[in-house]
C-alpha positions in Angstrom: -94.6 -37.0 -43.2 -94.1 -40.5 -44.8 -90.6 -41.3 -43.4 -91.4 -40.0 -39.9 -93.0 -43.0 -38.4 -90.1 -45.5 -39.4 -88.0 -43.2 -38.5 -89.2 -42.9 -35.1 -89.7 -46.8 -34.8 -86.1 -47.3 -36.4 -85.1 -45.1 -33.5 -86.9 -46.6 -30.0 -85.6 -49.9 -31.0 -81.7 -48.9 -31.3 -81.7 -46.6 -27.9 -80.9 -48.4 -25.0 -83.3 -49.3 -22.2 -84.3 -46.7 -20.0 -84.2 -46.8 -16.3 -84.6 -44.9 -13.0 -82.1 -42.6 -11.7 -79.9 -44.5 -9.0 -79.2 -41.5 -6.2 -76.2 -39.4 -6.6 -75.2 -40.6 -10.5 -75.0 -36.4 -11.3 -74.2 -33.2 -9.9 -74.4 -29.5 -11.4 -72.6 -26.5 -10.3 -72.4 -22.9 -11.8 -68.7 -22.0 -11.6 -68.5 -18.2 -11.5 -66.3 -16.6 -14.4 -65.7 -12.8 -15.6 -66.6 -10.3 -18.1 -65.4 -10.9 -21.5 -63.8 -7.8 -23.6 -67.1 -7.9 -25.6 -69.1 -7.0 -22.8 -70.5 -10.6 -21.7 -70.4 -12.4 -18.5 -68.8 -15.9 -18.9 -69.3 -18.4 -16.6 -69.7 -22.4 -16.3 -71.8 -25.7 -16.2 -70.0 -28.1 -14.6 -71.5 -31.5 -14.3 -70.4 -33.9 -12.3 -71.0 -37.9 -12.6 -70.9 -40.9 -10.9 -67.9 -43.2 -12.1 -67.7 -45.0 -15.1 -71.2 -43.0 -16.0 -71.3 -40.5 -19.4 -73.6 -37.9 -20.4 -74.2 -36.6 -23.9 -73.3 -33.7 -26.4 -75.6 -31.5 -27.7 -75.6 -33.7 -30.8 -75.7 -37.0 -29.2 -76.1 -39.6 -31.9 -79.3 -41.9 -33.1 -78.6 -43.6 -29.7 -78.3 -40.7 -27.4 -80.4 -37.6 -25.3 -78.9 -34.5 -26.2 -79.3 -32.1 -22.9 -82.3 -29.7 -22.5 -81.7 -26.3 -20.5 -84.4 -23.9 -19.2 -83.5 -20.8 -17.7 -87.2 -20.4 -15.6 -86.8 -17.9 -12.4 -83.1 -16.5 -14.2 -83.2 -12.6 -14.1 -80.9 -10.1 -16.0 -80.3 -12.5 -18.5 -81.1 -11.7 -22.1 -79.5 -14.6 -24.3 -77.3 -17.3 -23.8 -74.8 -18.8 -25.7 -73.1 -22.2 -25.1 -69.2 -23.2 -26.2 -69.3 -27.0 -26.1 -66.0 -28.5 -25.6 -65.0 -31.3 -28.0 -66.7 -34.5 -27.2 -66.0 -38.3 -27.1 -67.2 -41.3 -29.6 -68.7 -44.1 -27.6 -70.4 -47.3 -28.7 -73.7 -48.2 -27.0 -75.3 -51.3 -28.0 -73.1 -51.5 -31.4 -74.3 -47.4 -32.3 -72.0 -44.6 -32.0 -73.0 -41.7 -29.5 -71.5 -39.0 -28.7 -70.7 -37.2 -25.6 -68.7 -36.7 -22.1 -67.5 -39.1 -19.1 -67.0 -38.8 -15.4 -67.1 -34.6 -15.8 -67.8 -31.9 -18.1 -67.2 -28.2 -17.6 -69.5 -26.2 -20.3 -68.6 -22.5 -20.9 -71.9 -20.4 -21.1 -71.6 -16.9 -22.5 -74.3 -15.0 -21.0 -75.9 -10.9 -22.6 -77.1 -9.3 -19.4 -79.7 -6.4 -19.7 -77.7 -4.3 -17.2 -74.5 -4.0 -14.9 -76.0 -5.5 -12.1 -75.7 -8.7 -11.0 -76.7 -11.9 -12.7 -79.4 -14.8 -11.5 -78.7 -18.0 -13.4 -81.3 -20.3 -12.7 -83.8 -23.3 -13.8 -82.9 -26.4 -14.7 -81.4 -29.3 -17.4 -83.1 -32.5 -18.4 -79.8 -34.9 -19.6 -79.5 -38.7 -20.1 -77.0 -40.4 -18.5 -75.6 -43.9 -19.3 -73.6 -46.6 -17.7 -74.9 -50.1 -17.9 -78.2 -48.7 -17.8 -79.2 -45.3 -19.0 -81.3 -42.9 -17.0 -82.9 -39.7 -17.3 -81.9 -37.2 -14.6 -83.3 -33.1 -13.9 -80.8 -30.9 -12.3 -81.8 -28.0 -11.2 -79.3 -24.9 -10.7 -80.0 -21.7 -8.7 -76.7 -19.1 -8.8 -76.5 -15.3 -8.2 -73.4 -14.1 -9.7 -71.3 -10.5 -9.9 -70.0 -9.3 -13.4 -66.7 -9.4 -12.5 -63.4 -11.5 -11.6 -61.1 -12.9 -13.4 -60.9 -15.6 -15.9 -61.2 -19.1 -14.1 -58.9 -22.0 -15.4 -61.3 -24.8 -15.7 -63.7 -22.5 -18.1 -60.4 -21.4 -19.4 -59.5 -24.5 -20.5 -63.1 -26.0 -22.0 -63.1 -22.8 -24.1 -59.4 -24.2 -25.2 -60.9 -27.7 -25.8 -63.7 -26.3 -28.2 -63.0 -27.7 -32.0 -61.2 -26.0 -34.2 -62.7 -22.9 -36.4 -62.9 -23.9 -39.9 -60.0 -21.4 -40.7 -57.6 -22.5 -38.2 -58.4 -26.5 -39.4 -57.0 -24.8 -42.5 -60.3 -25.9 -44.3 -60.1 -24.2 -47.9 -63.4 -25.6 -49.3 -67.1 -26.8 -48.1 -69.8 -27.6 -50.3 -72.9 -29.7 -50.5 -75.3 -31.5 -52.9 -78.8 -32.0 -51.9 -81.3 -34.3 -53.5 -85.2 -33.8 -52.4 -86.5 -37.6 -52.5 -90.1 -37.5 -50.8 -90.1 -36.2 -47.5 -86.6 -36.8 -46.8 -83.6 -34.3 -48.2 -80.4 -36.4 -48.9 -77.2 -34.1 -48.7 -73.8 -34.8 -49.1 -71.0 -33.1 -47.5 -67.5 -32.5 -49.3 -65.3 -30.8 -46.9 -61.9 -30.3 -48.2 -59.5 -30.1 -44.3 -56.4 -32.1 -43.5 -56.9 -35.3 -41.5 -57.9 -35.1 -37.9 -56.7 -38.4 -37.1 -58.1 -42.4 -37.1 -62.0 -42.6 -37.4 -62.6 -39.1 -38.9 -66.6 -38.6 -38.9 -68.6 -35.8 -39.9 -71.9 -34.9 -37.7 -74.6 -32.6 -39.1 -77.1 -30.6 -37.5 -79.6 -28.9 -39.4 -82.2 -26.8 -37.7 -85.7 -28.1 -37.2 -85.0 -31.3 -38.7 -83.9 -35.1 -37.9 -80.4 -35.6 -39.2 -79.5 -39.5 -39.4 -75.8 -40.8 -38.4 -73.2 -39.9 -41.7 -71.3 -42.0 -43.8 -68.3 -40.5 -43.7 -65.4 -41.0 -46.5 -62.4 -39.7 -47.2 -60.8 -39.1 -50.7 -57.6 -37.4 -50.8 -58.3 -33.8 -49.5 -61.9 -34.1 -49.2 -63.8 -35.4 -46.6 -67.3 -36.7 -47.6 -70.3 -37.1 -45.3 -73.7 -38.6 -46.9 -76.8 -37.8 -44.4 -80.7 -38.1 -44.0 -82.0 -35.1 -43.6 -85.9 -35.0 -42.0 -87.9 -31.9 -41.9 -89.6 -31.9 -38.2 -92.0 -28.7 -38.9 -94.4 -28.2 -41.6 -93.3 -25.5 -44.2 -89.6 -26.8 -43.7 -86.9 -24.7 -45.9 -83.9 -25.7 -45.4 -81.5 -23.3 -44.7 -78.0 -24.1 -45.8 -76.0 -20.9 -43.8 -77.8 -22.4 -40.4 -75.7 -25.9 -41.1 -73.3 -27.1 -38.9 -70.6 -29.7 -39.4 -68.8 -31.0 -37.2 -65.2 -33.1 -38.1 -64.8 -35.2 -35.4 -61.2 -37.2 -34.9 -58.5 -39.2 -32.8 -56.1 -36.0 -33.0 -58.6 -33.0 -33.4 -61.5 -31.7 -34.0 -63.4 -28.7 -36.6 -66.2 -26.8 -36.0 -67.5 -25.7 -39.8 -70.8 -23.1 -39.8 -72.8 -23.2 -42.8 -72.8 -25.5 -46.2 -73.6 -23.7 -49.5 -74.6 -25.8 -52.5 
């Protein structure tokens, strides 16, 4: 692919320099939960980090890591489904990434195969950043019983989760795309009421390189104008798989899919 190469290029010189892990800068621990009322087992990430140190969101920014989990050596486990609390804007070396500081608690919503109980284990790859950034493995090794009752620091990530597009009141999301060479330009109108100073719009799009938004807002409607990079040979684009997320001083909207 044409664009791929500057892309990349445009990429290694904008992240910051990378480093070796100073001792102690993270910690994980699986905090035990209980069965949800759909028949899951929820249960937490919490990670832990030295002060003044941040770690990144699963969309991290052109700057950023975004975290890598492997569930090697876990048993009675059959999918796993993350609820990513809403994350921070930071600026590192004049580019906006996106992510946590000091602590994070992630919610993890786990299908088991059977009753018994469950091994959550393997291991994340994460970058963390202070005046340095540093790449840093944690591994995780927890056997938990399906039961208890709810705990209040998972209780209260799931509470910090964005807003569903229906509760944002969002009445109307649409997008224009425009094939030019290997790259697919979209444009996001989003028609929600204002989360606050420094509203942004972050896209994901499966399989493929999103670039930072320009993100606009006319009356209503918030606009977002993205690079969109296929990553796979035979890339189609699927529109229903595209997530937007509205990111602001005051709130934040999680929005699932964009038709044309």
């Amino acid at each position: 692919m044409k664009l791929l190469t500057p892309v990349i290029a445009a990429l290694s010189l904008s992240v910051p320099a990378w480093a070796e892990a100073p001792m102690d800068v993270a910690d994980l621990e699986i905090i035990p939960g209980w069965e949800t009322p759909q028949g899951t087992y929820m249960a937490g990430i919490k990670i832990t980090l030295a002060d003044g140190w941040k770690t990144y969101w699963r969309a991290p920014g052109d700057a950023g890591i975004p975290p890598l989990f492997q569930w090697i050596g876990s048993e009675n486990i059959a999918s796993a489904s993350f609820h990513w609390p809403t994350p921070e804007v930071f600026d590192t070396n004049g580019m906006r990434t996106i992510g946590y500081h000091d602590s994070v608690v992630i919610p993890v919503e786990f299908q088991s195969l059977d009753d018994g109980p469950l091994r959550i284990k393997g291991r994340v790859d994460i970058g963390v950043c202070d005046n340095i950034c540093v790449p840093v493995a944690l591994d995780f090794d927890s056997t938990v019983l399906q039961s208890g009752g709810p705990n209040p620091m998972i209780a209260g990530a799931l509470i910090d989760q964005p807003m569903t597009a229906d509760r944002a009141e969002v009445t109307d999301v649409h997008c224009d795309f425009e094939i030019k060479g290997d790259t697919i330009e979209m444009t996001a109108h989003v028609n929600v009421p204002a989360v606050g100073a420094n509203e942004w719009i972050i896209v994901e799009a499966p399989q493929a390189w999103v670039s930072e938004s320009d993100t606009s807002r006319n009356g209503d409607t918030l606009s977002a104008k993205v690079d969109i990079v296929p990553m796979v040979k035979g890339f189609a684009l699927d529109r229903s798989a595209i997530r937007l997320t509205v990111l602001g001083d005051q709130r934040a909207v999680d929005i699932r899919g964009c038709a044309g």
